[in-house]
C-alpha positions in Angstrom: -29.4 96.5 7.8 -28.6 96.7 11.1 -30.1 94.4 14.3 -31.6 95.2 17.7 -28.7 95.0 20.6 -31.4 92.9 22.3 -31.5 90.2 19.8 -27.7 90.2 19.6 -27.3 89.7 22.9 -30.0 86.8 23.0 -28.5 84.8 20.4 -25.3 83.9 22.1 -27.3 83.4 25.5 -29.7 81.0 23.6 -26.2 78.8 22.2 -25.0 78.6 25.6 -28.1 77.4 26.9 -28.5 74.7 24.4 -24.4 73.9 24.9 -25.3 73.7 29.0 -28.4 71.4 28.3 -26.9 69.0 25.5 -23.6 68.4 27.4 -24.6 66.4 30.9 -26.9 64.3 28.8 -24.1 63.7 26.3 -21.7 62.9 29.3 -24.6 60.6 31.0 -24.8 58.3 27.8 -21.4 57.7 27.8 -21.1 57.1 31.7 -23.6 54.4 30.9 -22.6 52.7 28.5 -19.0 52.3 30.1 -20.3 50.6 33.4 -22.2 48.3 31.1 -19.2 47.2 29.7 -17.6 46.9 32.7 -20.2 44.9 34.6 -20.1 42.5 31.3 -16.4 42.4 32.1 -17.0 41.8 35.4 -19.2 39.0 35.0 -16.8 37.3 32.5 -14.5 37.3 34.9 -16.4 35.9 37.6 -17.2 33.0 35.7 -13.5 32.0 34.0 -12.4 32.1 38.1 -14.9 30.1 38.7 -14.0 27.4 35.9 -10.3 27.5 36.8 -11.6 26.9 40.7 -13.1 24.1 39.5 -11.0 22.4 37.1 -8.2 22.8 40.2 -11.0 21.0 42.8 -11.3 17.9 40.3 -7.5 17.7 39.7 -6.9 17.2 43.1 -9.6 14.6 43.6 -8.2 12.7 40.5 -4.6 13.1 42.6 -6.0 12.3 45.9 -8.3 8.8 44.1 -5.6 7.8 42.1 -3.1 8.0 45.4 -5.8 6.3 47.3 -5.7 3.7 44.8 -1.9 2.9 44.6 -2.4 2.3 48.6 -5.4 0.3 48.7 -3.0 -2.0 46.1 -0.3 -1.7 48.2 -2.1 -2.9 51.2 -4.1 -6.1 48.6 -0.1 -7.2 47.7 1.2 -6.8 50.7 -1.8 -8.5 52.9 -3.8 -12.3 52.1 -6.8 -12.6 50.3 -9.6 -12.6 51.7 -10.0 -16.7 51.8 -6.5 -16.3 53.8 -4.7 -17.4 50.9 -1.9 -15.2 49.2 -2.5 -13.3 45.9 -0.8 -15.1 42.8 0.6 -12.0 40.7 1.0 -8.3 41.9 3.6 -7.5 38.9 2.9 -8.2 34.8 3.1 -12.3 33.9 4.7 -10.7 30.2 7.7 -8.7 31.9 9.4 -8.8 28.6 6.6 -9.0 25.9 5.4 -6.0 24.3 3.4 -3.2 25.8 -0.3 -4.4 26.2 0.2 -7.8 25.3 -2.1 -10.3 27.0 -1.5 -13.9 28.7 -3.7 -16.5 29.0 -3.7 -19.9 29.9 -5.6 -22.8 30.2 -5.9 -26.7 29.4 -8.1 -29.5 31.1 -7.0 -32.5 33.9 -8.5 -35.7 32.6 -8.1 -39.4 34.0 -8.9 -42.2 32.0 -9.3 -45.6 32.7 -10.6 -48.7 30.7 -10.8 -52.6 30.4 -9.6 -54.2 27.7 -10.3 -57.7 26.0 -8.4 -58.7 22.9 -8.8 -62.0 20.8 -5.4 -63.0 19.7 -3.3 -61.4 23.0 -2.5 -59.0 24.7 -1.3 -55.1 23.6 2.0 -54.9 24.8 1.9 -52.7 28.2 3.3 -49.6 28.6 2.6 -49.4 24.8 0.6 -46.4 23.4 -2.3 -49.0 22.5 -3.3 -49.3 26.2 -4.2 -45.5 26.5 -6.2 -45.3 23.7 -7.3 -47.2 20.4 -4.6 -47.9 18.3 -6.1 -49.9 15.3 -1.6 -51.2 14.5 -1.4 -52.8 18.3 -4.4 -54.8 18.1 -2.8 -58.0 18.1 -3.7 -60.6 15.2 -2.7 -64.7 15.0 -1.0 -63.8 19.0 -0.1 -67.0 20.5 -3.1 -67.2 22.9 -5.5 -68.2 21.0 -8.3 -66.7 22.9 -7.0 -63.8 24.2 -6.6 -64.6 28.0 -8.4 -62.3 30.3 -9.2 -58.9 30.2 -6.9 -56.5 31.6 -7.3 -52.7 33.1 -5.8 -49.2 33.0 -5.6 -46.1 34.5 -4.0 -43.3 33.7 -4.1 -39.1 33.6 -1.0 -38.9 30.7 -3.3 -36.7 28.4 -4.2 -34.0 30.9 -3.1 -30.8 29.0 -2.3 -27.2 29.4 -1.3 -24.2 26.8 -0.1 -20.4 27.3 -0.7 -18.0 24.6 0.9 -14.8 24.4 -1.3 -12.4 22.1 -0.4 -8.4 21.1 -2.4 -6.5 18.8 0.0 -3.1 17.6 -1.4 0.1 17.1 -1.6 0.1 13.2 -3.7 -3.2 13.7 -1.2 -6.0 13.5 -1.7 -9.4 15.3 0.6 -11.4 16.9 0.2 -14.6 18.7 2.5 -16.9 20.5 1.5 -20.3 21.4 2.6 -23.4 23.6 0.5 -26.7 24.3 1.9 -29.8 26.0 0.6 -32.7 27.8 2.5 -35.7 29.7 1.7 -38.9 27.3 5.3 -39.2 25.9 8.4 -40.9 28.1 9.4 -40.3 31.5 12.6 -38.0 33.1 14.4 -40.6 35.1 14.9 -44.2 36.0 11.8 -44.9 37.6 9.8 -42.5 35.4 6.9 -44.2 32.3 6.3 -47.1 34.9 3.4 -48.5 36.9 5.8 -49.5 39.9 5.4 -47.0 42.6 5.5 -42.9 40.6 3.7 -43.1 37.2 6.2 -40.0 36.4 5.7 -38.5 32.9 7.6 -35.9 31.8 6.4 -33.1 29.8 6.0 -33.3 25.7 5.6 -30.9 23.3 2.1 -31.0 21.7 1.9 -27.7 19.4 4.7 -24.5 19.5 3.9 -21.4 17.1 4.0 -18.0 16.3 1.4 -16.4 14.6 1.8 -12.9 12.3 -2.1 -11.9 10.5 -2.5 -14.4 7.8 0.8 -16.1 8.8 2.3 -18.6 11.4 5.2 -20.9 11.5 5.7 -23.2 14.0 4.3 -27.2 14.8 0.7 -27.6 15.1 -2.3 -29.8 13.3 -1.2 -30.5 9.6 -3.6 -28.5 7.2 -4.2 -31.4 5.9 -6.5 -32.2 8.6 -9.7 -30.8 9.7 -9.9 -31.2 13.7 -13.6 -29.5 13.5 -14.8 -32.7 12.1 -13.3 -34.7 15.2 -16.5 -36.2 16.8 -17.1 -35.9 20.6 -15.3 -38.8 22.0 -14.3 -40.0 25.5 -11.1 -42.2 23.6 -8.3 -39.8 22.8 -9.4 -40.1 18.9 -12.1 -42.8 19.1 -12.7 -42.9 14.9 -9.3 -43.6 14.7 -9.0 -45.3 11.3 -11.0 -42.8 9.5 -9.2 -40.2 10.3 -6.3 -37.9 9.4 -3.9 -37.0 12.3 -0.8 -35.2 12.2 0.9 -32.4 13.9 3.9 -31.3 12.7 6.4 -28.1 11.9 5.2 -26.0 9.2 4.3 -22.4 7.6 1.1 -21.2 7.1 -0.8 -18.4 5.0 -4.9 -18.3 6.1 -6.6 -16.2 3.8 -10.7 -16.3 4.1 -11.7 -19.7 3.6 -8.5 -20.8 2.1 -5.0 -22.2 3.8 -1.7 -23.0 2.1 1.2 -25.1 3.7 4.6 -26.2 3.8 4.9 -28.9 5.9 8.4 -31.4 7.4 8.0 -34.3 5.2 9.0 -37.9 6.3 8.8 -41.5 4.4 7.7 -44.3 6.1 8.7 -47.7 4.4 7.5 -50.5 4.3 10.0 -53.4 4.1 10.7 -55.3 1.1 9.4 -59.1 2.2 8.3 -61.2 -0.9 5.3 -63.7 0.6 6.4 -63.9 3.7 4.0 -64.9 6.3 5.2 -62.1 9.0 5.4 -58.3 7.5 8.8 -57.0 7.0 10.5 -54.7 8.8 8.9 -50.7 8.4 11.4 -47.9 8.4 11.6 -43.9 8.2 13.6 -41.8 5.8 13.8 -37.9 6.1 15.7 -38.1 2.9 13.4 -35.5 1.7 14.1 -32.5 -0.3 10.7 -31.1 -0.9 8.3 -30.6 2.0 4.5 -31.9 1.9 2.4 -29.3 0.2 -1.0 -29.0 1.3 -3.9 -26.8 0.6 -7.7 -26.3 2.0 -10.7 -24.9 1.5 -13.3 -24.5 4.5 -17.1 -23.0 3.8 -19.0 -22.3 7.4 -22.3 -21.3 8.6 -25.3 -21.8 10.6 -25.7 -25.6 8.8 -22.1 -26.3 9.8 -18.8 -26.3 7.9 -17.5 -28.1 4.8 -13.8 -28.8 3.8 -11.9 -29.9 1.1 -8.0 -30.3 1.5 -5.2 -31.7 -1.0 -1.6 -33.0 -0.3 1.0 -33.6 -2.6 4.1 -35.3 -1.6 7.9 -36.9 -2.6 8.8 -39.6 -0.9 12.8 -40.4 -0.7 14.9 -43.1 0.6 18.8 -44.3 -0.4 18.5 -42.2 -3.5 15.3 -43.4 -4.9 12.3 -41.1 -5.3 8.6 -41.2 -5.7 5.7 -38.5 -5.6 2.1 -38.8 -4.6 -1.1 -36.6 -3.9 -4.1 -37.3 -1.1 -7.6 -35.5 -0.8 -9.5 -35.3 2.3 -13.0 -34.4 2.0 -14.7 -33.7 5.9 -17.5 -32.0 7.5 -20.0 -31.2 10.5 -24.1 -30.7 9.6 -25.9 -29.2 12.0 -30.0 -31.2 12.5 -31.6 -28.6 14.4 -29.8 -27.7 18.2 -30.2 -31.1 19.8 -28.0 -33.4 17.0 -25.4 -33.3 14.7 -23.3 -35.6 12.2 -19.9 -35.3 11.6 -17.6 -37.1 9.1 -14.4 -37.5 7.1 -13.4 -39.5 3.8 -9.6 -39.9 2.8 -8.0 -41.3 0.2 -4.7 -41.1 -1.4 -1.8 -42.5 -2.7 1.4 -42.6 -0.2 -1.6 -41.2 2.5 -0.1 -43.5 5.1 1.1 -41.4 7.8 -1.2 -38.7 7.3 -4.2 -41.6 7.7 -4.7 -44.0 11.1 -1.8 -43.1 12.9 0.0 -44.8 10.2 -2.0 -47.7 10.1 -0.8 -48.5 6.3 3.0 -46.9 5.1 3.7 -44.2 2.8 5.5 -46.3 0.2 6.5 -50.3 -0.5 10.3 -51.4 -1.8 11.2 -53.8 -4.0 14.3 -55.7 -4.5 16.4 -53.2 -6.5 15.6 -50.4 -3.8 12.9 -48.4 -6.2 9.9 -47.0 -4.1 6.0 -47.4 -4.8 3.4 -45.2 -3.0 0.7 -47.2 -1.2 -2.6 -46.5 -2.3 -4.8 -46.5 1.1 -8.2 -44.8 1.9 -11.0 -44.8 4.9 -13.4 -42.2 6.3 -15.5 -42.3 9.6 -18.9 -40.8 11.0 -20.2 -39.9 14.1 -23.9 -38.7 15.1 -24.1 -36.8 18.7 -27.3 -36.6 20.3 -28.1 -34.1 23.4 -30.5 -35.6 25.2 -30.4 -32.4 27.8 -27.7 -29.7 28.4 -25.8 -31.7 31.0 -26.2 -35.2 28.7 -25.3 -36.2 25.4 -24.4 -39.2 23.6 -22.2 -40.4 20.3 -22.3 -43.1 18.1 -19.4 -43.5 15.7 -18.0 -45.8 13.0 -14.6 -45.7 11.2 -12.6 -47.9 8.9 -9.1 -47.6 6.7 -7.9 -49.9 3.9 -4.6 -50.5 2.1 -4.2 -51.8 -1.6 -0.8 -53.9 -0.5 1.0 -55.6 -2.8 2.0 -58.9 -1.1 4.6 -59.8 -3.6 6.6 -56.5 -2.2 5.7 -56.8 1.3 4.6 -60.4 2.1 1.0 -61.5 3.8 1.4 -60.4 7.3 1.0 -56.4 6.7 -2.2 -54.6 7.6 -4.9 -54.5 4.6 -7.7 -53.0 7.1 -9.0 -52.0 10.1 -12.4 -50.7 11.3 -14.0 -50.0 14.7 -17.4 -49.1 16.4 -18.3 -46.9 19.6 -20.8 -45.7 21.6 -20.4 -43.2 24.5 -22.4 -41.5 27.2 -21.4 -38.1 28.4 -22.4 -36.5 31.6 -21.3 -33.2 32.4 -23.4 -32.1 35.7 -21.2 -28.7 36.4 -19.9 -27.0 33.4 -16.3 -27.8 32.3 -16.9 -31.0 34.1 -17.1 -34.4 31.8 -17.9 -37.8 33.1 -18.1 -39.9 30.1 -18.6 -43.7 29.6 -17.8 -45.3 26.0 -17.6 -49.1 24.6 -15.7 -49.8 21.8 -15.1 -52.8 19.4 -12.5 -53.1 16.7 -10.7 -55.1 14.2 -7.4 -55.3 12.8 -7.1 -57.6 9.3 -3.7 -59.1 7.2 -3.5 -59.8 3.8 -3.5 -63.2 4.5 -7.1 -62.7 6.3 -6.1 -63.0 10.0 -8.1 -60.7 12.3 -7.6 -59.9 15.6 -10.3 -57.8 17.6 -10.9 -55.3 20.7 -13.4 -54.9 23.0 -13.1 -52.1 25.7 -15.1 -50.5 27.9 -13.3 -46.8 28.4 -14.7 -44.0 31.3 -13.0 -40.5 32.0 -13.2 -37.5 34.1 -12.1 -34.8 32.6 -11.9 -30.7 33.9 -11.5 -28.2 31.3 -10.1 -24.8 32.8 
């Protein structure tokens, strides 16, 4: 069948028409779409410029702060304080510690100065029993009968000050190193320890360590004593007889509550002296091949603390050899925030030196040489009182005893000792102490021959 021309030639008009209609719109989409894209582009763009614009404006203020810095401490080091005075460090105090290690220091200036009245004489001066109570100088059966008069002394030979090095690693490790000394010791020259014109003391070592985490090495407070329970005294000790006092080299492991040490052991002697009216001679042996072994326990909390320590010990001397074992039991009890008691019982046997400044000695020797530990114990208490924060107030008592055997060591050795004291404490700017304290105490022989002490003991003391 054949079709109109007509039609035939409409057909192909009709195609082109559509192709001429479709195409622009086609083309327009596309158009579009494409500045879409490139105004999204655009914009992107715009806003990473505008973060790098930034981040370059706030590098140069960190450049032109941290140079503004470095010359404002340029012009400090270089230029007086404001009081007119000189700055004391512009470089690092630790120049050859580790990296980030910190220094501090500190310690306290403290002048003391008492009266003293003793019954049978008087303590020897420049003797250590004129600084502070020493149950061993009070003199007993002296040849004044009644003393003579009362005597006084100053002195500022236990001001103190420490450094401390500290440095914590980067995996958590902690280091400590650790110096303390005070001037109550000897002098440096010739004129030096006297009351004639300088009162010159020379430096003395109180404690030296290093610390590691649980460990340290190095001289401080044996472990066998708890300096916690140490009552609040204006006398160097005050509760002397009760108490245990040592410092010494050692190594220590802390873990928790508990403590483990090795410490440098030393015999004191009493002379061999069978019933003879005067004590024999007393000597030191460092003889020793084992060190002191000692161990504590501490619980803590709001109430206080509570501690338990043990010592066990070898004494040696000339080849002879003996062993004994101490326990100290001590504490601090909190009653409420204005009061507090504090206390310490000892007893052992060769506790000696560890007890009283040595009131009583480690061991006794008989005839053939052969050592015996002395068996000696004592224990003190203190209650403080705070009558306001800038006043408080102690009252203490302490005695030691010592089973001597007089056939060993004759009549005239120390069987006991005990003392009383009292103090007022005043403290009207903090770190500032002005304290007032009497004191009375005894000193007894075997063959019952006492001799006492009365003093009357003030100090001002600044802690920095």
């Amino acid at each position: 069948m054949s079709m109109h021309p007509a039609r035939l030639v409409r057909r192909p008009l009709a195609a082109a028409l559509l192709v001429a209609l479709i195409a622009p719109g086609a083309a327009f989409g596309q158009t579009a779409r494409e500045k879409a894209l490139e105004a999204r582009v655009a914009e992107l763009e715009r806003q990473v410029q505008l973060l790098v614009s930034t981040q370059q404006q706030q590098q140069t203020q960190i450049a032109t702060t941290q140079e503004q810095v470095t010359q404002v401490q340029s012009v400090q080091a270089a230029a007086p304080a404001a009081d007119g005075k000189p700055k004391i460090q512009s470089t690092p105090i630790l120049t050859a510690a580790n990296p980030g290690g910190t220094f501090s220091f500190g310690g306290f200036v403290k002048m003391d100065a008492m009266v003293t009245d003793t019954s049978d004489g008087r303590i020897a001066d420049g003797s250590s029993g004129r600084l502070f109570y020493v149950p061993s100088t009070i003199p007993v059966g002296g040849a004044t009968a009644d003393g003579g008069d009362a005597y006084t002394d100053f002195h500022a030979q236990f001001s103190r000050f420490w450094l401390s090095a500290d440095h914590v690693t980067d995996t958590g490790n902690k280091f400590k190193g650790y110096v303390e000394m005070d001037f109550f010791g000897g002098g440096s020259n010739a004129l030096a320890g006297n009351e004639t014109s300088t009162n010159t003391y020379a430096v003395t070592l109180r404690q030296a360590y290093v610390q590691w985490n649980k460990w340290l090495a190095g001289q401080t407070w044996s472990n066998f004593q708890d300096t916690a329970a140490l009552p609040d005294a204006v006398d160097f000790v005050g509760v002397t007889e009760g108490t245990t006092f040592v410092r010494q080299a050692q190594i220590r492991y802390t873990s928790g509550p508990w403590s483990f040490a090795l410490e440098n052991p030393q015999t004191t002697i009493q002379a061999y002296a069978p019933y003879a009216a005067a004590a024999g001679a007393r000597s030191n042996s460092g003889d020793n091949v084992m060190p002191d072994l000692t161990g504590r326990y501490v619980a803590k909390g709001n109430w206080g603390h509570f501690s338990v320590a043990a010592l066990l010990r070898q004494f040696k001397a000339a080849g002879n050899t003996e062993s004994g074992a101490a326990v100290s039991l001590s504490g601090k009890f909190n009653l409420g925030a204005s009061d507090d008691i504090r206390w310490m019982a000892n007893y052992g046997s060769g506790i000696g030196r560890y007890m009283a400044f040595g009131l009583g000695s480690d061991t006794m020797i008989d005839a053939s040489g052969e050592l015996h530990a002395l068996d000696g114990y004592g224990g003190f208490v203190a209650w403080r009182h705070a009558f306001s924060p800038k006043l408080r107030g102690n009252l203490m008592y302490s005695a030691a005893q010592f089973d001597n055997d007089p056939a060993l060591v004759g009549w005239g050795v120390t069987e006991r000792s005990q003392s009383y004291h009292a103090n007022l404490i005043y403290s009207p700017f903090p770190k500032l102490d002005i304290g007032a304290e009497i004191g009375w105490g005894q000193r007894s022989l075997e063959d019952d021959r006492e001799g006492d002490l009365k003093r009357f003991h003030t100090h001002v003391k600044y802690s920095f």
